[in-house]
N, CA, C and O atoms as a Tinker XYZ file with bonds, in Angstrom:
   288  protein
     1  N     12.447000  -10.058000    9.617000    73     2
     2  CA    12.378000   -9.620000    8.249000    64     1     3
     3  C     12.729000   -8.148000    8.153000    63     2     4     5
     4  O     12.356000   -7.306000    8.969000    81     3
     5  N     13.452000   -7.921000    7.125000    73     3     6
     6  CA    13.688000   -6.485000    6.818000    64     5     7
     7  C     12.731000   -5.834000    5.910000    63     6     8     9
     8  O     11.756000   -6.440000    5.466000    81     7
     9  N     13.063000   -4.284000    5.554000    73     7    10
    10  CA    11.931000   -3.592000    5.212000    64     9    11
    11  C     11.867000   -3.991000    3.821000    63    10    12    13
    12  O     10.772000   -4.243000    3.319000    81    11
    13  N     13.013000   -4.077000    3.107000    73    11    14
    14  CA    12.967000   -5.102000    1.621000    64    13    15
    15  C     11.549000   -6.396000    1.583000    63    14    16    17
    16  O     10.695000   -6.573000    0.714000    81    15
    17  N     11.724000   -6.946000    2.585000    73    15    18
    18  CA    11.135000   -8.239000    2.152000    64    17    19
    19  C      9.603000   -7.341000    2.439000    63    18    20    21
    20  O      8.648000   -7.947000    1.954000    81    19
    21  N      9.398000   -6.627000    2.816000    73    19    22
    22  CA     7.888000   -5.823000    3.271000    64    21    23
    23  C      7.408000   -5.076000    2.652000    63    22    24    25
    24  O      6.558000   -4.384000    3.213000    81    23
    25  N      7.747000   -4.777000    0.920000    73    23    26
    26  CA     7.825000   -4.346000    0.055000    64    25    27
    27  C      7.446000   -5.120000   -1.555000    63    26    28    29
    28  O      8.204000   -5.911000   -2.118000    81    27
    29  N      6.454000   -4.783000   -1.948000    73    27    30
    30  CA     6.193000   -5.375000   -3.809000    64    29    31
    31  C      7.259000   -4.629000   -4.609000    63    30    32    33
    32  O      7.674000   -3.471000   -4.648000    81    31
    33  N      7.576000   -5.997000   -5.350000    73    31    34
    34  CA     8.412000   -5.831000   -6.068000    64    33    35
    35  C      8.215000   -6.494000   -6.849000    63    34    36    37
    36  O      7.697000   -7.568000   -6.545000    81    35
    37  N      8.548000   -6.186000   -8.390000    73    35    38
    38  CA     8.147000   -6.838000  -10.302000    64    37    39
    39  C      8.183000   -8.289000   -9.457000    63    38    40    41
    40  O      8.713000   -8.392000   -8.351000    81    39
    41  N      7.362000   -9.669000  -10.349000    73    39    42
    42  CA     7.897000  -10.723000   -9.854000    64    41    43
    43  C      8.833000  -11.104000  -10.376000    63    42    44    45
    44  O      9.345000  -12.083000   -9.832000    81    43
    45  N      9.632000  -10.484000  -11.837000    73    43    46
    46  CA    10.984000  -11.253000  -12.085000    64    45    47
    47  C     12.150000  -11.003000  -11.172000    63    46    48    49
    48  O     13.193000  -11.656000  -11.216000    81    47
    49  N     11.879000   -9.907000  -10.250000    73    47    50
    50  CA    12.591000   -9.578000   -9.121000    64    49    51
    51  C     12.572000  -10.480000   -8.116000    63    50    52    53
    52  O     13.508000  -10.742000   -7.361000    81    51
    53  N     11.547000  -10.925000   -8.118000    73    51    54
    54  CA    11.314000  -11.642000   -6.850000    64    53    55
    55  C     12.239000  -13.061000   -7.407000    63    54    56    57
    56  O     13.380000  -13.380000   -7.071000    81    55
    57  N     11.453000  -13.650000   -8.216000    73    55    58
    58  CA    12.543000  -14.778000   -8.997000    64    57    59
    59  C     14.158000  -14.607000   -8.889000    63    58    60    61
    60  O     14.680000  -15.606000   -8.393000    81    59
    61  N     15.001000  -13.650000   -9.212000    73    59    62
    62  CA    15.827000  -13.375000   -9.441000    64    61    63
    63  C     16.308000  -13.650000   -7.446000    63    62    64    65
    64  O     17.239000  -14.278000   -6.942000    81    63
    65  N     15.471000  -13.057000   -6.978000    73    63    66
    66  CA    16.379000  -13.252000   -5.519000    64    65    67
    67  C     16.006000  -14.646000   -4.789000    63    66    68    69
    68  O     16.666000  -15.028000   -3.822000    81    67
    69  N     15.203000  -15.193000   -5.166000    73    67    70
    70  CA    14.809000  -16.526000   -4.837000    64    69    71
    71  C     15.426000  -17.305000   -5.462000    63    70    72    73
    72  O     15.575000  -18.390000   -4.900000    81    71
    73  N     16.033000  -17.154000   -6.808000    73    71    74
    74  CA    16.470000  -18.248000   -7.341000    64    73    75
    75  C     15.509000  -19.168000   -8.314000    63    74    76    77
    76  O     15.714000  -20.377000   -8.199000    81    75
    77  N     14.860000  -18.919000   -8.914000    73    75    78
    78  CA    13.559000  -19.246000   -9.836000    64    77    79
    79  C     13.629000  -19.017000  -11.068000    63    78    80    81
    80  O     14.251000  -18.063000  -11.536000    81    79
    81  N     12.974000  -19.895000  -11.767000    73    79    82
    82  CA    12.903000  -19.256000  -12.886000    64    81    83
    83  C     11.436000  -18.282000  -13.061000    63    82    84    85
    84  O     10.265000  -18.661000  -13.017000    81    83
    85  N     11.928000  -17.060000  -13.249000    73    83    86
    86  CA    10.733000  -16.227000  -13.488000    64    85    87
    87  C     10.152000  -16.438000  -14.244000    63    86    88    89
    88  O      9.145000  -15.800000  -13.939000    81    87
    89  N      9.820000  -17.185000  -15.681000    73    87    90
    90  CA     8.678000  -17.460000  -16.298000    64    89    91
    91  C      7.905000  -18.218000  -15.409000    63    90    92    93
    92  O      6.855000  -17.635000  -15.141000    81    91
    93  N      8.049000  -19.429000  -14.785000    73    91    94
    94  CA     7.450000  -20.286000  -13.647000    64    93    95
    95  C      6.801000  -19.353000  -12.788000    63    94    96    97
    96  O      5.594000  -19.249000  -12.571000    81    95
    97  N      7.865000  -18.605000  -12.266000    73    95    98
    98  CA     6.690000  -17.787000  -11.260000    64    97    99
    99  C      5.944000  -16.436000  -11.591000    63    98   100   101
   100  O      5.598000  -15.682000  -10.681000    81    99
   101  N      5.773000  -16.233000  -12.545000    73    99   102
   102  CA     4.747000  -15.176000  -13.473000    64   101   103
   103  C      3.759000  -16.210000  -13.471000    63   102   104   105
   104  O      2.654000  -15.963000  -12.990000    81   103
   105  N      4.042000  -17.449000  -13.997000    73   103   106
   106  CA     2.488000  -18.501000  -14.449000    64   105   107
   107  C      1.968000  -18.862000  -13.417000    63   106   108   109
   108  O      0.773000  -19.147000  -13.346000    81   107
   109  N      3.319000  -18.941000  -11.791000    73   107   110
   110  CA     2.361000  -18.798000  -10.404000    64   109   111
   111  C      1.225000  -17.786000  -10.569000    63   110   112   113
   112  O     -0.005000  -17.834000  -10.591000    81   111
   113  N      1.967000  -17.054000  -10.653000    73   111   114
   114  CA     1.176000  -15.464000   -9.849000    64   113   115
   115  C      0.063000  -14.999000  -11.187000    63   114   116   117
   116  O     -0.426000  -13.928000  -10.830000    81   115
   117  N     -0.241000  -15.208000  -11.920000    73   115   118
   118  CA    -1.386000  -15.827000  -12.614000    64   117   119
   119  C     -2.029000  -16.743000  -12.613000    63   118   120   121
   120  O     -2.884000  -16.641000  -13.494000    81   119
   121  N     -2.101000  -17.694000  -12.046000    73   119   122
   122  CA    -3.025000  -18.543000  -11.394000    64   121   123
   123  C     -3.372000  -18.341000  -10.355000    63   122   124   125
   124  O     -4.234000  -19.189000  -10.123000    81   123
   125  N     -3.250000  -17.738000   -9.547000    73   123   126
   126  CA    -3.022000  -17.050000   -8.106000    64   125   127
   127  C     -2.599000  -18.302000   -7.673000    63   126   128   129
   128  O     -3.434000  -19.198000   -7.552000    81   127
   129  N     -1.484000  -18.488000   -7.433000    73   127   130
   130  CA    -1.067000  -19.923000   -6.946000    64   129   131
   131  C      0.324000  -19.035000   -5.786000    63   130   132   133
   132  O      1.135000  -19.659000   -5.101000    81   131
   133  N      0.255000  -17.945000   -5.853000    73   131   134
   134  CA     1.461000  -17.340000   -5.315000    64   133   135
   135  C      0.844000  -16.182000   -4.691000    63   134   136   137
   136  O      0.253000  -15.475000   -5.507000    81   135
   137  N      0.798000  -15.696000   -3.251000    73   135   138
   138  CA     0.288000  -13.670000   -3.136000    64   137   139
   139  C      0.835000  -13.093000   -3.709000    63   138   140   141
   140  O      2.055000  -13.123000   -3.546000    81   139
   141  N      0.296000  -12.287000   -4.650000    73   139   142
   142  CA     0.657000  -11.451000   -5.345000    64   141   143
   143  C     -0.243000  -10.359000   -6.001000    63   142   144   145
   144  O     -1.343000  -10.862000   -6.230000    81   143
   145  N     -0.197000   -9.250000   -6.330000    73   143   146
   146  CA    -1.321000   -8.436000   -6.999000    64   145   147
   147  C     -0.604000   -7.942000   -8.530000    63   146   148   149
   148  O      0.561000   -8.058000   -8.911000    81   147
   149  N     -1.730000   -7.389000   -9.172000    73   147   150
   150  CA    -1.490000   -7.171000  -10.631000    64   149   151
   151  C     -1.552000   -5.192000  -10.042000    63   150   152   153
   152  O     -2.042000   -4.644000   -9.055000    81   151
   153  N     -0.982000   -4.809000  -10.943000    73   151   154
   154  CA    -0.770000   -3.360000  -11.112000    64   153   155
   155  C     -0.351000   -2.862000  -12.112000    63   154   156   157
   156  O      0.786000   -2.441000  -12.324000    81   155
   157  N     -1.925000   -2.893000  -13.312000    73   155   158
   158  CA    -1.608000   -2.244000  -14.467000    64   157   159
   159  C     -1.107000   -3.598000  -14.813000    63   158   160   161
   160  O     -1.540000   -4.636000  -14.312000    81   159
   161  N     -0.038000   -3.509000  -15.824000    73   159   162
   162  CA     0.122000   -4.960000  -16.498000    64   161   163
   163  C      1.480000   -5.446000  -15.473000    63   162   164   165
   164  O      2.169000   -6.345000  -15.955000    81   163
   165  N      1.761000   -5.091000  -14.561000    73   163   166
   166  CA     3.037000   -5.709000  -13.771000    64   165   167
   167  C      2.349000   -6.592000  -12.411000    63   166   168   169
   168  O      1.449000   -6.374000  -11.601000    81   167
   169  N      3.066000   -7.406000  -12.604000    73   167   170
   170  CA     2.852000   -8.524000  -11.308000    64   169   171
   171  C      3.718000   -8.289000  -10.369000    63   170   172   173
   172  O      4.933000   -8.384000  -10.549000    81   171
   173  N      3.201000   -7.976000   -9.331000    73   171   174
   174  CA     4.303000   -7.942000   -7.933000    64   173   175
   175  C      3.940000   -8.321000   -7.014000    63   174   176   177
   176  O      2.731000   -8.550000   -6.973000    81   175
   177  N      4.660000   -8.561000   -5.943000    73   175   178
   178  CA     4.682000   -9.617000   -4.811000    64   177   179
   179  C      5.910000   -8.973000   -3.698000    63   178   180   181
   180  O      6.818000   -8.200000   -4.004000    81   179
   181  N      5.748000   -9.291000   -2.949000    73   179   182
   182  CA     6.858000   -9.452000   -1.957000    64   181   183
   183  C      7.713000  -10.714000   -1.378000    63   182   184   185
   184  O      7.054000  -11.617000   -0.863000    81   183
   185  N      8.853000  -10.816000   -1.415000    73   183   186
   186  CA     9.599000  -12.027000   -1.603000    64   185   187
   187  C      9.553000  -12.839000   -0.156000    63   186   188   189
   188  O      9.785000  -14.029000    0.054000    81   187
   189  N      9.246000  -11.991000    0.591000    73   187   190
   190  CA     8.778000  -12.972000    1.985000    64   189   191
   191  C      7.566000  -14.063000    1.553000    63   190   192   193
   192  O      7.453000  -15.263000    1.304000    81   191
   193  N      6.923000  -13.121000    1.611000    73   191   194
   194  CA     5.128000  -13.960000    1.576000    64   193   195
   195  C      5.553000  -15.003000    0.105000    63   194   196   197
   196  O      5.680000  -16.200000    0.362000    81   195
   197  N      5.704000  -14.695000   -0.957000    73   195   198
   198  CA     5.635000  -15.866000   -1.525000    64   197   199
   199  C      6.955000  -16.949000   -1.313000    63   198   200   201
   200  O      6.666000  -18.137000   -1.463000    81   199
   201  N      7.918000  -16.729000   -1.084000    73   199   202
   202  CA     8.661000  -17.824000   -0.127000    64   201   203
   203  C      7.895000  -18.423000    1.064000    63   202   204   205
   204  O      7.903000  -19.649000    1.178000    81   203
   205  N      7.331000  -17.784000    1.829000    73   203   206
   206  CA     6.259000  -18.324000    2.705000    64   205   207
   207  C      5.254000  -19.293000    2.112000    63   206   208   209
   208  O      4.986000  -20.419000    2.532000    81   207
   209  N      4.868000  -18.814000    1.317000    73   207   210
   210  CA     3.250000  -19.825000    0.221000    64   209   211
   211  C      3.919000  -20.866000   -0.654000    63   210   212   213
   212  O      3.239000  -21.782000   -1.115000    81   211
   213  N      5.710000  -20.739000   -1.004000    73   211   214
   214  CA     5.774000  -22.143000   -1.457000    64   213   215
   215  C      6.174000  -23.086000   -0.468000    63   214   216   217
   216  O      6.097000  -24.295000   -0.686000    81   215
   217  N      6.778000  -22.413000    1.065000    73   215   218
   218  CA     7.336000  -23.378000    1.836000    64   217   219
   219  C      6.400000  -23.976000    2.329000    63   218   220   221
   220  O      6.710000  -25.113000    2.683000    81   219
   221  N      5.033000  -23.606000    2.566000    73   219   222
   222  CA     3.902000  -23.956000    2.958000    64   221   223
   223  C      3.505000  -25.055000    1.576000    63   222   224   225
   224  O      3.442000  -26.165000    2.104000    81   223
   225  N      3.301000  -25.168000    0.509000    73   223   226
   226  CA     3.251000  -25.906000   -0.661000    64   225   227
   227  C      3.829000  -26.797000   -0.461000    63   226   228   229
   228  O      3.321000  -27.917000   -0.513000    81   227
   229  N      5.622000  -26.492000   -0.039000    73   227   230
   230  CA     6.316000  -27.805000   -0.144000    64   229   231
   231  C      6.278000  -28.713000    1.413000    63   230   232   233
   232  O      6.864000  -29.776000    1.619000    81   231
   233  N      5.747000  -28.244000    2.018000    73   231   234
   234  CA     4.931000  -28.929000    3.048000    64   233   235
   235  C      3.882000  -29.761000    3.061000    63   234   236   237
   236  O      3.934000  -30.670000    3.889000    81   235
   237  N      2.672000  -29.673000    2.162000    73   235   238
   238  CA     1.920000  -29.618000    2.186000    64   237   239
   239  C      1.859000  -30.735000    1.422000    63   238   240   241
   240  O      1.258000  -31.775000    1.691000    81   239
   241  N      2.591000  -30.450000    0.326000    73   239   242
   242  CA     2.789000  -32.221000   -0.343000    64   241   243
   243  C      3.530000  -33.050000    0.018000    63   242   244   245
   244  O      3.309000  -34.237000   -0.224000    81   243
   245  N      4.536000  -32.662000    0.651000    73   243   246
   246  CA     5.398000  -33.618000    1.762000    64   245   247
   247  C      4.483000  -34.708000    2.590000    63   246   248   249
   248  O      4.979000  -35.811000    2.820000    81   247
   249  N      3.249000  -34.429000    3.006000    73   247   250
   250  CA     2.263000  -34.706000    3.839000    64   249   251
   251  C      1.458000  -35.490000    3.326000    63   250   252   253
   252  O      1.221000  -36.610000    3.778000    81   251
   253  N      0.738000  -34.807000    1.927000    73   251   254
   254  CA     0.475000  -36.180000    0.844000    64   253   255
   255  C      1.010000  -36.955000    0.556000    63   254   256   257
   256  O      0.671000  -38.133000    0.675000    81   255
   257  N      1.816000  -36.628000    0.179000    73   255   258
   258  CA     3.060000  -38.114000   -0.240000    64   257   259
   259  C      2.431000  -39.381000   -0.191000    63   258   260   261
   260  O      1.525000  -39.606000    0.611000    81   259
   261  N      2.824000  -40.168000   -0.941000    73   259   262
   262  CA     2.620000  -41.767000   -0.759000    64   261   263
   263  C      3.816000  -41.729000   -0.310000    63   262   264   265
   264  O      4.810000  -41.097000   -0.668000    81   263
   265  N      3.492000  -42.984000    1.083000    73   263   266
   266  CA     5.061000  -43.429000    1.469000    64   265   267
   267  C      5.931000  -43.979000    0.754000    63   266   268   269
   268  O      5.520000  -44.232000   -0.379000    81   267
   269  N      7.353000  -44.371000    1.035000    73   267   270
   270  CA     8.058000  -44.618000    0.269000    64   269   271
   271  C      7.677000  -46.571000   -0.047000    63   270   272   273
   272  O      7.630000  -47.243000   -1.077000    81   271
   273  N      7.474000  -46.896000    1.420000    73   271   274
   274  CA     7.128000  -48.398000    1.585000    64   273   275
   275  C      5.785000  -48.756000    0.891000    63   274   276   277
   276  O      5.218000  -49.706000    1.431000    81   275
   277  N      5.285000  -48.339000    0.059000    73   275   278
   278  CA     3.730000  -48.655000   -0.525000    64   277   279
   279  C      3.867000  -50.499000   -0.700000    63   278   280   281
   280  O      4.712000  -51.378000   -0.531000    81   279
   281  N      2.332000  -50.344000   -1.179000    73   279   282
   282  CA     2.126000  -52.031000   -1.707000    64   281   283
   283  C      3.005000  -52.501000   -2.406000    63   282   284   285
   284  O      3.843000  -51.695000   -2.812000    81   283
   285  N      3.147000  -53.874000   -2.788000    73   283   286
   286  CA     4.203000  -54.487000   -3.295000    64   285   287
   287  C      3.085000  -54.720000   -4.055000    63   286   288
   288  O      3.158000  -55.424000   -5.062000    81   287
């Protein structure tokens, strides 16, 4: 990781380089559903760690899953 990703930054920033829609991930990072801290009225994050906390998410329900073969 570079010193960018080791760094808070607005979260529509973070959206913007992830590819997100930043309203979605503002309503993350208000739920705390994302690391992130508030500062004053701005939400920021660093784009590692919360790429980290959704790949971990999208893991995580991968795992729940109902199989594809369920009951008939």
């Amino acid at each position: 990781m570079g010193a960018i990703d080791d760094t808070y930054i607005p979260i529509r920033e973070v959206a913007k380089r992830l590819r997100l829609p930043a309203r979605w991930l503002l309503d993350e990072a208000r739920a705390r559903r994302i690391p992130c801290l508030r500062a004053s009225r701005r939400w920021l994050a660093k784009p590692a760690d919360v790429e980290a906390a959704l790949d971990a998410r999208a893991k995580e329900n991968a795992t729940n899953a109902p199989s594809a073969g369920g009951a008939a």
